[in-house]
Structures are given as structure tokens and as C-alpha cells.
N, C-alpha and C positions, 0 to 999 in steps of 0.2 A: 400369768400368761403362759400358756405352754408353748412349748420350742419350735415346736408346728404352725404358730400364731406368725413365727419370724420371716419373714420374706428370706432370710439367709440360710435358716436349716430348710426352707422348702429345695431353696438351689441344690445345698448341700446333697439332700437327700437325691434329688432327681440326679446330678452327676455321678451318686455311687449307684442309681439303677440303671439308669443310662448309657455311662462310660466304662464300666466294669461290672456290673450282675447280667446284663443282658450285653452289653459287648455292642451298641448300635453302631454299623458300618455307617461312612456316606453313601448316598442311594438305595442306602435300602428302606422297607415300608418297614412301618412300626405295630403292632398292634396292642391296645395297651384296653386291658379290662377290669372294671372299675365299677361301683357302687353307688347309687347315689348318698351322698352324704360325704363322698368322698372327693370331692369338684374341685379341692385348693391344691390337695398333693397330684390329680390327677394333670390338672390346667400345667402344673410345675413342672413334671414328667415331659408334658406334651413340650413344652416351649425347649426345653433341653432338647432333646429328641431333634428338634426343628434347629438351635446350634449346633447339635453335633454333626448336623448334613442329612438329617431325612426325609427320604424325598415324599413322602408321606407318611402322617399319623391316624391310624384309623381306632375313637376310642369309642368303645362296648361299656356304656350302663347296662346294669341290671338293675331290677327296681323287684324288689323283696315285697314289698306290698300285692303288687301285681301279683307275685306269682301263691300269696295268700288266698286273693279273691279268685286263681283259677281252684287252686285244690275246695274252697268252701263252694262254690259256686257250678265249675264246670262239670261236664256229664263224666261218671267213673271210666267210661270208656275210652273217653278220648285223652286220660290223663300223661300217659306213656307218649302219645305222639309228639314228634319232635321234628318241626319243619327242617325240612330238607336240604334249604338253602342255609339253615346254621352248619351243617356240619361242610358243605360245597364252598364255604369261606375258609373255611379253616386251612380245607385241604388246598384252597385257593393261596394261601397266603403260605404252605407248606411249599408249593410248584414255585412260587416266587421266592423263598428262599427269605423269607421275612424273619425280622425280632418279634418276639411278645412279650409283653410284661405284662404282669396280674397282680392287683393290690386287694391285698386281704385281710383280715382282721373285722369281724360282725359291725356292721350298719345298721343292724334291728336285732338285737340278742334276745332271743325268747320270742320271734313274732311271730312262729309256726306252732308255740303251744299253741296245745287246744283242736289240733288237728289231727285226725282220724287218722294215726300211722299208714294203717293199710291203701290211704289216698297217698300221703306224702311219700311214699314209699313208691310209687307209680312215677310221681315228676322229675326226674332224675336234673333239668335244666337247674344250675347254664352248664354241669357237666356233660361232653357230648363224648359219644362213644369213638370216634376218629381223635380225640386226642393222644389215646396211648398210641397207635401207629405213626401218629406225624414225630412223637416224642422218640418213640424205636426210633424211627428213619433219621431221626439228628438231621435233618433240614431246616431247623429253627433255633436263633439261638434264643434263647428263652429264658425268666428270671420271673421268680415269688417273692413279693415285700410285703412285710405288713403298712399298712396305712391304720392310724390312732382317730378313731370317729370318737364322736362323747357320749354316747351309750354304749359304747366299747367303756371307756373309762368309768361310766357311772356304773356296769355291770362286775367291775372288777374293783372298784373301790368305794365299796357302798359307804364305807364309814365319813365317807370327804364328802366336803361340798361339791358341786358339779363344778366349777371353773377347779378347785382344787385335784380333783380327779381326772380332769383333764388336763392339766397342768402334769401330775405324776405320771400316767399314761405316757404322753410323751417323752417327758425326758427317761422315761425306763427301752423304750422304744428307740431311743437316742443313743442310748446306751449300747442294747443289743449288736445294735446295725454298728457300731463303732464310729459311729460320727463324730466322738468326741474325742476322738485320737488327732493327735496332731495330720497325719495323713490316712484317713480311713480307707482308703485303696492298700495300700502297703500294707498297714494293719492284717485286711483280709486275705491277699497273696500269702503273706507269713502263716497266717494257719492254715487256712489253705492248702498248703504244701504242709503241715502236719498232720491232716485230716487222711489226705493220700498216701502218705507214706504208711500211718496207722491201717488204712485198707491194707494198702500192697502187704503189710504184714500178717495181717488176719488171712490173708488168701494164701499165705505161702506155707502155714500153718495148716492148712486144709483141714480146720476143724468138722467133725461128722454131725453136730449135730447144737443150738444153744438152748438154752433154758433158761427162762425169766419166773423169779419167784420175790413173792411178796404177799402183804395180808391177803388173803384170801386168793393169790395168784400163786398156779405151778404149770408153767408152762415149757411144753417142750417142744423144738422148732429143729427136723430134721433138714440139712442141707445138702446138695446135692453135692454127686465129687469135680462136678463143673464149675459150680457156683463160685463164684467171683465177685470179693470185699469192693466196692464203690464212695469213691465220698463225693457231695455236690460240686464238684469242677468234673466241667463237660467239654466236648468239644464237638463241633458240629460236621457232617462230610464235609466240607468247605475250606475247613481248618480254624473255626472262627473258635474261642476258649469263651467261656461262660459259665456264671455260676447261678445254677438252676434256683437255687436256695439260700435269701438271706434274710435274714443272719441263718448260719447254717453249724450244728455240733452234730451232724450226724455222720455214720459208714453203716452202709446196706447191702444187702446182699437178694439171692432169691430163693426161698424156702424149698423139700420135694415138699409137694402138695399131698406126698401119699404118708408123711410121716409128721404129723401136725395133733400133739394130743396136750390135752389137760384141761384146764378149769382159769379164765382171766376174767377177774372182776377189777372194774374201773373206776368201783365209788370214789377210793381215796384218791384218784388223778384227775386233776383239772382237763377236761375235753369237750372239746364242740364234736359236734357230727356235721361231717358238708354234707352240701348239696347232692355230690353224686355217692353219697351212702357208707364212708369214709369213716373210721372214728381214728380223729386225730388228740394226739396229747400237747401241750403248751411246750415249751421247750425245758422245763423241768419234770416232765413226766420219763418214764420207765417204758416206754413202748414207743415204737415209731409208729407205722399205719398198716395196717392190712384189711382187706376187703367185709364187709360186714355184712348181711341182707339186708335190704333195703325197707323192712318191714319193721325193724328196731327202733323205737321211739329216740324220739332228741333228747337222749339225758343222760349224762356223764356218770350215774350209778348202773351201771348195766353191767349183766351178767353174762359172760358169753362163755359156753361150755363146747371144747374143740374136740372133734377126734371122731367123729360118729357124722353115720349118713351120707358118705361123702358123694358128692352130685358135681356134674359138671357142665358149664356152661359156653357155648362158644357163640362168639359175634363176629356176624361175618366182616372182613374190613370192606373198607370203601378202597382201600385199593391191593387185589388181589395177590400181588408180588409181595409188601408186608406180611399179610396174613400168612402167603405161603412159607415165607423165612422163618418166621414167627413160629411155624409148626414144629418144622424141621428141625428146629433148634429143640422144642420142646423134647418132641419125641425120640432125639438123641440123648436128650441129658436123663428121660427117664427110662431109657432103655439103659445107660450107662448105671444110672443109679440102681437098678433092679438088679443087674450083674455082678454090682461091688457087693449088696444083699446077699447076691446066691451064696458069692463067692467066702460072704463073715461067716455065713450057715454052714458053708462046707467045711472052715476052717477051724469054727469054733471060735472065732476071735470077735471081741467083744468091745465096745464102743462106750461101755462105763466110766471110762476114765474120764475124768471131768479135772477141767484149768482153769481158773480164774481169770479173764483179762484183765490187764494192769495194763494194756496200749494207753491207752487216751487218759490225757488230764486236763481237759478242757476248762476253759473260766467259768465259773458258774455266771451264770446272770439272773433277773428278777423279772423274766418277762409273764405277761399277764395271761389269762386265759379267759374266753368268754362264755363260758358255764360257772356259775357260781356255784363254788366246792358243797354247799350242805343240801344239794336237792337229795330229794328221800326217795324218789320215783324208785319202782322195783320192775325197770322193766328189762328183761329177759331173749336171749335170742340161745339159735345154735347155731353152730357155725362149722359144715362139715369141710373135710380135706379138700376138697377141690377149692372152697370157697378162696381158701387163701391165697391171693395170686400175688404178695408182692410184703418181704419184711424189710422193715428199715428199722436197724439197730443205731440209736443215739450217743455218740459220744458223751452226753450229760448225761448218765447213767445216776439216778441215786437208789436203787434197788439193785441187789444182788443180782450178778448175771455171770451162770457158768457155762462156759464150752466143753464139748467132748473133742479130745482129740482123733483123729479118724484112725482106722489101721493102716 
């Protein structure tokens, strides 16, 4: 029986998303997004949510089949559109000042082979373009759990029976999230507050530049001299604290887009690709996430060659005042950055220098991944400078990773 089967880790669970990853106030709305397959940990969420004092729960299935028969089925043209009233909720529930939780971990692992990238590559749902703005604006306090379906477990432990695989799924999942600490709140404050301080120091360092290398990866990730180390504890305008991401071993930072070159191949890392075009690693992977074309097939052997081409793309927001910040900021930090450049040119001074970080010693854990490691696929992408909008460096590091220190 897996730990998920227990009426008690369901509670467990829902209180540590509840009560501390998203932080739900009384009175405020809830909005919790979910899978079908996912009905038992979601129902658990809901009913906590409703003890802790919410004054409503509004929960978002998605249903993965459906949106198979639109990519086989519906006209190429209309693939991209995306009703309007989805993203006027979002921003609806940003004006309200709402929580959201999202439970993640594959519901149908592999249900989009077989599909013509160039379509799947068009349906971007249920990622909506208004969530990176509401996410800027910290109007929401907001939280990522995994939830353990059994085709998650039978995709990651083929060798077991399915109640066996479901059974491990779980308690590794158990594990992760630290519910098996005598008090898993406390647990997560304590690193937590390790995770942040290893930012605040990576920032004070104002490294110029990192590089991730491994088989067939050499990658180098210029930073700007703005850029500023983050770990998943948040706080919202409001003052509400939140942890965006659990279980969470990462500090992130934001790449220049104009200094982004080498050669990342992914065969040997476990990763899915989401929905909005994403390729993410398992929590023992070597990479955190950055933007990908949305044309890239679903398969964790892909080859993506950085530094060429670079294109840029803007989307307008839905609410103008974001967008406008949004810019501002931009185009100071790369006008800053351009200057620190003239200024190494003029001076001759050079950015070779490379340090190893030794910050973080995070606990390793065993958590699963829902792409099985031996696909052969050889599918191929580019990915120029602009492409990259967003690096997050993992505390679980198990491949070499050097910083340059800046002048």
C-alpha cells in the first residue's frame, strides 16, 4: 500500500501545502490545479484549505487526453488559440489577492507521443501567458507539489509490480517533501533559511559569469552585474511568506540573454518537457529550467546547441503597468551590462577566472522522473540568446559547476 493510499499522509500532506508552501490565509480564495487521476490528494488539499478558513476553493482539472484529440483532430490553425476567459481568471484571482497551488508529477507519461511536434508545439495550454506577470507582481502566494499518480510510478519503476511501484513512488515522494520528519514545517524553515543564505552569498560574490559541463555538455551562462541569487521562499506585496517550490534544493538567478553559448545535451538527465515548452530535470539533474522552442519533441535525449541566432520575442501583458516595469528593468540591466563589457574591453580585464562553488550541501534524495532514462529519440533543437529568459541553478548539483568571478 503506498503512503498516499493513508487517509493520514493525505492530511499530512495537504497541511504542509496548505499551511506553509502556499501559506492559505482565512478569507482568502484558493485556487488549486490539478489532473485528472489526481482526485484523492486533490479532494485532501481542498478539505484542508476549507479548515484552514477558505473562503473559497476553486479546483482546475486538466484532462491530457482531451487535449491529445485537440492536437490529432483540431484544424492547425486554430491550435495556438487560447480562450480568453482562461487567462481573465487568472488575472481575476491575481486582483483578489488569492493562493494557488498546482500538483504536478505526469497523469499520462508518454500520451503525446506520436504527435507531430510542429502541432504540439502550437498548444501551449494549460500554460497561460499572464502567469509570469501575476508571478512578477507577487499578488499571489502560490506553491508546486508533486502528486504520485500510478503511471507516474509504473513509468519510473518498470522493474516492480504496479501496486509495488506505486507503493515506492510514494514513499520516495514522502521522503522528498520531508513528511517523514518528526515535524515537516520546521524541517523545511531550517533549509529554507540555508538555501537563502547560500543565495545571499552567491550574490555578494557577483560572479560574471557560470558554466555547466558534463558528457556531452559545456555550457556557459553569462550573468548580468544586476543579477541577483534567489532561493524558493517568497513573499508576496502583502507580506504573506511562501514557498513557491516543494520540496525545493535550488538558488537561481537571471542569465544576460546576450551572453549564453555552448553545446547542452540531456540524454543522460532524467526530464519531462511541460506543457508550456519547458525542459525540466528531476531533482537530481544538473540543470534547472530555461526556455526551449516549443517545436522540440518530448524526449529527454535532446540536443540543444546555445549561442547563435539570437531572436527575440515579446508578449504583450494583460496588464500594462507589469509589462511596463518589466521592461524598464530589462533595459537597465542590459544597458548596465553592456557598459561593465565596454568598460573589461577598455581595461583589458578579463573574466577567466573561474571558482568552484562549494555553498550548498544539500541532502540528496531519490526523487523519480517521468521520462524513462534509455529513450534513443535524436531529437534536436537551437536555442538562440534571446531564447533564454529565466536560469535556475540547483543546489543538488551532481555535475561540475564553475563560476567566473566578475572584475
Amino acid at each position: 500500500m503506498s503512503p498516499f493510499d493513508d487517509p493520514a499522509t493525505l492530511e499530512r500532506f495537504a497541511r504542509l501545502a496548505v499551511g506553509f508552501a502556499a501559506n492559505v490565509q482565512p478569507g482568502q480564495l484558493l485556487q488549486v490545479k490539478s489532473e485528472i487521476g489526481k482526485e484523492a490528494v486533490t479532494r485532501a488539499v481542498a478539505a484542508e484549505a476549507y479548515r484552514a478558513g477558505a473562503k473559497y476553493v476553486d479546483v482546475e482539472y486538466f484532462d491530457l487526453h482531451v487535449k491529445r484529440a485537440r492536437l490529432e483532430h483540431a484544424a492547425e490553425e486554430t491550435l495556438d488559440w487560447v480562450p480568453e476567459w482562461l487567462g481573465a481568471k487568472l488575472l481575476a484571482l491575481s486582483d483578489a489577492r488569492a493562493a494557488r497551488i498546482a500538483l504536478s508529477g505526469p497523469a499520462a507519461p508518454r500520451l503525446l507521443e506520436g504527435i507531430d511536434p510542429a502541432r504540439s508545439g502550437k498548444d501551449q495550454l494549460p500554460a497561460l501567458k499572464e502567469t509570469g506577470p501575476v508571478v512578477n507582481a507577487r499578488t499571489t502566494n502560490w506553491t508546486i507539489l508533486p502528486c504520485p499518480t500510478r503511471p507516474w510510478a509504473a513509468e519510473v519503476h518498470p522493474g516492480l509490480t504496479p501496486d509495488a511501484a506505486w507503493e515506492r513512488l510514494g514513499e520516495q515522494i514522502v521522503h522528498v517533501c520531508r513528511l517523514d520528519e518528526d515535524d515537516p514545517v520546521a524541517a523545511w524553515r531550517e533549509r529554507a533559511a540555508v538555501l537563502v543564505d547560500s543565495a545571499a552569498r552567491l550574490t555578494s560574490r557577483r560572479f560574471d559569469a557560470i558554466r555547466f559541463r558534463g558528457e556531452g555538455t559545456d555550457l556557459r551562462v553569462g550573468l548580468l552585474p544586476t543579477s541577483k541569487w534567489l532561493a524558493a521562499q517568497f513573499e508576496t506585496v502583502d507580506g504573506i511568506a511562501h514557498m513557491p517550490n516543494l520540496p525545493s534544493e535550488e538558488v537561481f538567478s537571471s542569465p544576460d540573454p546576450e551572453r549564453v553559448d555552448g553545446i547542452v545535451r540531456a540524454r543522460t538527465i532524467p526530464s519531462t518537457r511541460s506543457g508550456s515548452g519547458e525542459l525540466k530535470t528531476s531533482s537530481l539533474g544538473r540543470f534547472g529550467m530555461w526556455a526551449i522552442p516549443s517545436t522540440v519533441s518530448n524526449c529527454a535525449a535532446s540536443h540543444f546547441e546555445v549561442g547563435s541566432n539570437p531572436t527575440r520575442r515579446s508578449v504583450p501583458s494583460p496588464r500594462k503597468r507589469i509589462a511596463s516595469k518589466r521592461r524598464d528593468v530589462s533595459r537597465a540591466a542590459l544597458s548596465t551590462s553592456t557598459a561593465a563589457r565596454s568598460r573589461q574591453a577598455a581595461t583589458g580585464s578579463s573574466s577567466s577566472r573561474r571558482q568552484t562553488c562549494t555553498i550548498c550541501s544539500p541532502r540528496r534524495s531519490q526523487a523519480a522522473s517521468g521520462v524513462r532514462p534509455g529513450c534513443t529519440s535524436a531529437a534536436q533543437g537551437r536555442v538562440g540568446h534571446g531564447r533564454i529568459v529565466q536560469l535556475v541553478v540547483r543546489a543538488l548539483t551532481t555535475g561540475p559547476v564553475s563560476l567566473s568571478a566578475g572584475s
